[in-house]
KOLKOLKOL-756665 format. One record per residue: chain; x, y, z of N, C-alpha, C in turn; residue number from 1. Coordinates in nm, 2 decimals, decimal comma. Example, Ala and Ser with C-alpha at 12.3 -4.5 7.8 and 13.67 -1.06 7.14 Angstrom:
+-----+--------+--------+--------+--------+--------+--------+--------+--------+--------+-----+
: mol :   n_px :   n_py :   n_pz :  ca_px :  ca_py :  ca_pz :   c_px :   c_py :   c_pz : seq :
+-----+--------+--------+--------+--------+--------+--------+--------+--------+--------+-----+
:   A :   1,32 :  -0,57 :   0,78 :   1,23 :  -0,45 :   0,78 :   1,32 :  -0,33 :   0,78 :   1 :
:   A :   1,28 :  -0,22 :   0,71 :   1,37 :  -0,11 :   0,71 :   1,29 :   0,00 :   0,79 :   2 :
+-----+--------+--------+--------+--------+--------+--------+--------+--------+--------+-----+
//
This chain:
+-----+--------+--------+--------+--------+--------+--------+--------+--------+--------+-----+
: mol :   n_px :   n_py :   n_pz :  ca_px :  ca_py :  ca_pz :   c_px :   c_py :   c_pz : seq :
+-----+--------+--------+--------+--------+--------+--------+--------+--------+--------+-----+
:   A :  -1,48 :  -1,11 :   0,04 :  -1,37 :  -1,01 :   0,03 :  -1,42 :  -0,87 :   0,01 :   1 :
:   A :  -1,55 :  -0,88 :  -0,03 :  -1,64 :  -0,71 :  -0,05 :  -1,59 :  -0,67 :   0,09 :   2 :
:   A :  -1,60 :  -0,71 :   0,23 :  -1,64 :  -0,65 :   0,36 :  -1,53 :  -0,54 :   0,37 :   3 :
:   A :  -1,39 :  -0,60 :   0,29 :  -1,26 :  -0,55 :   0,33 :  -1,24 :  -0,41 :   0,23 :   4 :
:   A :  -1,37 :  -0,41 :   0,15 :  -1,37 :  -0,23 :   0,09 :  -1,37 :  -0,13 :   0,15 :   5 :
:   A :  -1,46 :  -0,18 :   0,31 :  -1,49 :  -0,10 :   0,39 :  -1,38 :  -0,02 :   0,41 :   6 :
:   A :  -1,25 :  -0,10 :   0,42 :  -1,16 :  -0,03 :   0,51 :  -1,05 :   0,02 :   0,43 :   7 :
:   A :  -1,12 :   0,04 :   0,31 :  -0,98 :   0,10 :   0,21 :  -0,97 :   0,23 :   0,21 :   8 :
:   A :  -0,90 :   0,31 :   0,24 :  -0,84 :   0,46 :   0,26 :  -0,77 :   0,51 :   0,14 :   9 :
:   A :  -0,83 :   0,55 :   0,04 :  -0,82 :   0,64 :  -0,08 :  -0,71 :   0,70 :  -0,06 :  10 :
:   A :  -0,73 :   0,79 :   0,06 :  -0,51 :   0,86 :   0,05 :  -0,39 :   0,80 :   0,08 :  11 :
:   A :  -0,45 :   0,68 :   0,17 :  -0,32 :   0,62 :   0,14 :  -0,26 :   0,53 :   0,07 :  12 :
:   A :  -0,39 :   0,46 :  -0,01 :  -0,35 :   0,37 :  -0,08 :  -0,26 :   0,47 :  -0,25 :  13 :
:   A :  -0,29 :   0,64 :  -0,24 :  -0,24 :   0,69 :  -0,35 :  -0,08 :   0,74 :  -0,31 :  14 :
:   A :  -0,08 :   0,73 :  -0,18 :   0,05 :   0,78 :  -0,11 :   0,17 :   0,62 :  -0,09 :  15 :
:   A :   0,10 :   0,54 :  -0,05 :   0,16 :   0,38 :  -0,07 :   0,23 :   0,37 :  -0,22 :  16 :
:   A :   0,11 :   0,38 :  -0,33 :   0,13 :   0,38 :  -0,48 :   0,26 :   0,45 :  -0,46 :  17 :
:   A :   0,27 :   0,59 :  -0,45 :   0,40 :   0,66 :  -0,50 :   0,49 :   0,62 :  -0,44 :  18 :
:   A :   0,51 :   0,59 :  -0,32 :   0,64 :   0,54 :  -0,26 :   0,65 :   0,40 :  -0,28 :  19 :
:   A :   0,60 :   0,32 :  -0,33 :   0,60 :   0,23 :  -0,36 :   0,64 :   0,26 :  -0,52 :  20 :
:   A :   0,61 :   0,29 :  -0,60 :   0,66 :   0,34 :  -0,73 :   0,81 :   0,38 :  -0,74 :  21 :
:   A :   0,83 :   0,50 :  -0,63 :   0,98 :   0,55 :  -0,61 :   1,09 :   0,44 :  -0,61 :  22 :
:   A :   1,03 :   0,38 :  -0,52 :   1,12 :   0,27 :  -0,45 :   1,17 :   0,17 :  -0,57 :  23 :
:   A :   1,11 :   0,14 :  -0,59 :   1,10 :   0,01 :  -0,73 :   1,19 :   0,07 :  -0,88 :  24 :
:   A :   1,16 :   0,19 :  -0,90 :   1,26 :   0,27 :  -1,00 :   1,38 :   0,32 :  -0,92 :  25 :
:   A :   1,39 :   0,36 :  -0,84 :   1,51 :   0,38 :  -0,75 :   1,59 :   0,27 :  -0,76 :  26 :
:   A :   1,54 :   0,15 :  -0,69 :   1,63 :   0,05 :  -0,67 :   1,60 :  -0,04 :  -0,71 :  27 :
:   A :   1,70 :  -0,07 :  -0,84 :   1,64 :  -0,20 :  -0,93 :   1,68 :  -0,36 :  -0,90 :  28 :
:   A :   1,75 :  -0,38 :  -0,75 :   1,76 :  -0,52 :  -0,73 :   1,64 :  -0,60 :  -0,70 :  29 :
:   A :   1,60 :  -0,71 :  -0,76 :   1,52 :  -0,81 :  -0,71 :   1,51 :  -0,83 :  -0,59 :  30 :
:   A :   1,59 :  -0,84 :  -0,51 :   1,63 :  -0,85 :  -0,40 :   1,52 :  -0,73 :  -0,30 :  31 :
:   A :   1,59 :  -0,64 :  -0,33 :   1,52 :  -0,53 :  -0,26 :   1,35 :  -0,54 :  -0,25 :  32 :
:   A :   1,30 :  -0,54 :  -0,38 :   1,19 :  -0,53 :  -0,47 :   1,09 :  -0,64 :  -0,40 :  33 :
:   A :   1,14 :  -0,71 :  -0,34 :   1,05 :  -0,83 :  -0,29 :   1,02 :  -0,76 :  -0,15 :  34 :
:   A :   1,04 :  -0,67 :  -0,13 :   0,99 :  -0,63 :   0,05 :   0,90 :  -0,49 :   0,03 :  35 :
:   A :   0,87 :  -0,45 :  -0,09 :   0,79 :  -0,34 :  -0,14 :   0,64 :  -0,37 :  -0,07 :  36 :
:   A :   0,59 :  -0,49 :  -0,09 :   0,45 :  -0,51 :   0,01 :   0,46 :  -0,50 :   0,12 :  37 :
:   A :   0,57 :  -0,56 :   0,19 :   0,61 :  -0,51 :   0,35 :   0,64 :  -0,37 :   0,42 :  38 :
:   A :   0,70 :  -0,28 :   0,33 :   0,72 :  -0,17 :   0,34 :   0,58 :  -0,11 :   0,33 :  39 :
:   A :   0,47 :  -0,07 :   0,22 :   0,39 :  -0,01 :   0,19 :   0,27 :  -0,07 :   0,28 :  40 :
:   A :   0,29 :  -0,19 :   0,31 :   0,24 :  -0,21 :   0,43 :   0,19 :  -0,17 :   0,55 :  41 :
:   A :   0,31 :  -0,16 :   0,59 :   0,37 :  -0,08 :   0,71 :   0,36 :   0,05 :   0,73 :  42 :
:   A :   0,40 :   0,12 :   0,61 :   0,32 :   0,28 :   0,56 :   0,23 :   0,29 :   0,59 :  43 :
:   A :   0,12 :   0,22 :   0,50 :   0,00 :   0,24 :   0,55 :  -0,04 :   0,22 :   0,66 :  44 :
:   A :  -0,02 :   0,11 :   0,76 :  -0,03 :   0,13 :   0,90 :   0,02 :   0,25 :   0,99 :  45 :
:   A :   0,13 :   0,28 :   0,95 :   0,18 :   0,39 :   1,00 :   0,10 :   0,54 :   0,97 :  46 :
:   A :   0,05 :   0,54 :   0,81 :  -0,06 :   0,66 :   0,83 :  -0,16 :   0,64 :   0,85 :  47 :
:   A :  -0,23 :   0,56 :   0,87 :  -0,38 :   0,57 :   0,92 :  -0,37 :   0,59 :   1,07 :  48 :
:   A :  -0,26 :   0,55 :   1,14 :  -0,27 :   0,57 :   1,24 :  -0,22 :   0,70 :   1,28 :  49 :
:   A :  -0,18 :   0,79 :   1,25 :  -0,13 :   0,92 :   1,24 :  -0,27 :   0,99 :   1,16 :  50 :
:   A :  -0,29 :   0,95 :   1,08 :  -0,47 :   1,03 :   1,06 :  -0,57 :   1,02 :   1,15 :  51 :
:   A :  -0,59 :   0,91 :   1,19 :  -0,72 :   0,83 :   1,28 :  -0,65 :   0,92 :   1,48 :  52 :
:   A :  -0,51 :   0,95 :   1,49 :  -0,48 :   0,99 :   1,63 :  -0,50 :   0,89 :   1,69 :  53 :
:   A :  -0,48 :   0,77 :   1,66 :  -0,60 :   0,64 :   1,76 :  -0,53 :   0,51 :   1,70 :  54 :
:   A :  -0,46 :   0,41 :   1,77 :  -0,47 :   0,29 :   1,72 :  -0,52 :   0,19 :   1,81 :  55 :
:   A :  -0,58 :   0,08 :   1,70 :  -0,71 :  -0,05 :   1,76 :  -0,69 :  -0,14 :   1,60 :  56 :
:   A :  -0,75 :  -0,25 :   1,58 :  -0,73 :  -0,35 :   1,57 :  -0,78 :  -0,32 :   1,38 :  57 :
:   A :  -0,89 :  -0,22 :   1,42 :  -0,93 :  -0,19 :   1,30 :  -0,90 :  -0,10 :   1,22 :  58 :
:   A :  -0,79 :   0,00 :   1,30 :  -0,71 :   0,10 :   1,19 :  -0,60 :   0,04 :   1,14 :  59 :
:   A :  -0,56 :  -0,07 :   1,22 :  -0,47 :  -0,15 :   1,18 :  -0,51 :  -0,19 :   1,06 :  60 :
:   A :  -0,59 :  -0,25 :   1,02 :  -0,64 :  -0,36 :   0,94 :  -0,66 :  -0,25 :   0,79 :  61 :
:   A :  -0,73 :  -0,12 :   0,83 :  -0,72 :  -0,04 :   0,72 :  -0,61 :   0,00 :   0,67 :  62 :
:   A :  -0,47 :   0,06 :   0,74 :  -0,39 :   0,11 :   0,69 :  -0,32 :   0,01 :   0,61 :  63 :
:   A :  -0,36 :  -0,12 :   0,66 :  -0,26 :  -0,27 :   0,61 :  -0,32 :  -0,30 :   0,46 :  64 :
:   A :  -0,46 :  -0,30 :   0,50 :  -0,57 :  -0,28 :   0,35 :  -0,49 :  -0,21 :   0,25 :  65 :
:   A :  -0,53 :  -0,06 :   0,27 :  -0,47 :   0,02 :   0,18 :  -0,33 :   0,01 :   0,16 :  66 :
:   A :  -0,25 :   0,00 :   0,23 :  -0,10 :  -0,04 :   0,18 :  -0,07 :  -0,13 :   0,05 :  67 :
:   A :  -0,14 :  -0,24 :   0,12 :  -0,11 :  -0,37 :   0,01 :  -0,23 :  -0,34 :  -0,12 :  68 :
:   A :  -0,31 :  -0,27 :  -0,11 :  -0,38 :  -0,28 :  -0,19 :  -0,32 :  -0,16 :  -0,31 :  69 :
:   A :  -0,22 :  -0,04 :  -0,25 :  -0,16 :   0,02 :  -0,38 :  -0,08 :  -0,06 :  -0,44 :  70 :
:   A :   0,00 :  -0,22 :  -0,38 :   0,12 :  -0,30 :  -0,48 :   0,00 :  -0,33 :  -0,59 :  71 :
:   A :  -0,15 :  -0,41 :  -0,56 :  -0,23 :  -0,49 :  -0,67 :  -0,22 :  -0,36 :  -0,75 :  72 :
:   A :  -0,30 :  -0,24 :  -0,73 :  -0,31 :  -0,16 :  -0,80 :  -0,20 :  -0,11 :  -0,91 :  73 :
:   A :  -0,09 :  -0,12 :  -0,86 :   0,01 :  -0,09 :  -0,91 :   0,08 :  -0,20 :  -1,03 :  74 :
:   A :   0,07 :  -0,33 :  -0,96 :   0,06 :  -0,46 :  -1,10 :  -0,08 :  -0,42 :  -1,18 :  75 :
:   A :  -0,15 :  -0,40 :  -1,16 :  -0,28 :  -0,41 :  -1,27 :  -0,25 :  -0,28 :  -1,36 :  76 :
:   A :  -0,20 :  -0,18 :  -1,34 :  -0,19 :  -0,08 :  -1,42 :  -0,05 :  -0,12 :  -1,52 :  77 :
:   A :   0,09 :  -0,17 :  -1,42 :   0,13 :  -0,21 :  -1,47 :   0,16 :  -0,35 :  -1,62 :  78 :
:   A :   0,06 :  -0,44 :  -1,55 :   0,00 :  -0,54 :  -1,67 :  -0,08 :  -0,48 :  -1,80 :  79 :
:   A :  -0,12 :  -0,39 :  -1,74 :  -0,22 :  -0,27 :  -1,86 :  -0,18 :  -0,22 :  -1,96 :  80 :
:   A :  -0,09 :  -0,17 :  -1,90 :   0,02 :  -0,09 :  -2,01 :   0,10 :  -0,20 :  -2,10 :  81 :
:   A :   0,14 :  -0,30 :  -2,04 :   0,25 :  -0,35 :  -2,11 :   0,19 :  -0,41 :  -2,25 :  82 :
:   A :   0,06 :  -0,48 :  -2,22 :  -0,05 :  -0,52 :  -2,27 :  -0,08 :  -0,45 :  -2,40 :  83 :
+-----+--------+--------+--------+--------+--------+--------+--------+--------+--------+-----+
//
């Protein structure tokens, strides 16, 4: 799983975080709340490829990286705190 560090993108996984954050305090149904990884996802695909000017198989995989990788980040801080 180290290989997939490669492809983590620092600004988007801090831009995923916040709209991912917004979203979740905005709208508190369960319901909704379960499509937050799909969304932030998708974000991040959507900006890396608007950064990079270029999509291929592997900005794909970054932007998808860093998307999903602001929800973990976002449970771990959250478990942190509560803790």
């Amino acid at each position: 799983m180290e290989f997939l560090n490669d492809y983590v993108v620092f600004v988007i996984v801090g831009i995923c975080l916040a709209i991912g954050y917004i979203i979740k305090n905005i709208i508190r149904t369960d319901i909704f709340n379960r499509y937050i990884p799909l969304i932030v996802g998708i974000l991040g695909v959507g900006l890396n490829v608007w950064i990079n000017m270029n999509i291929n198989p592997e900005i794909m995989l970054g932007g998808l990286i860093s998307g999903l990788a602001s929800t973990g980040l976002y449970e771990a801080f959250h478990q942190f705190i509560n803790k």
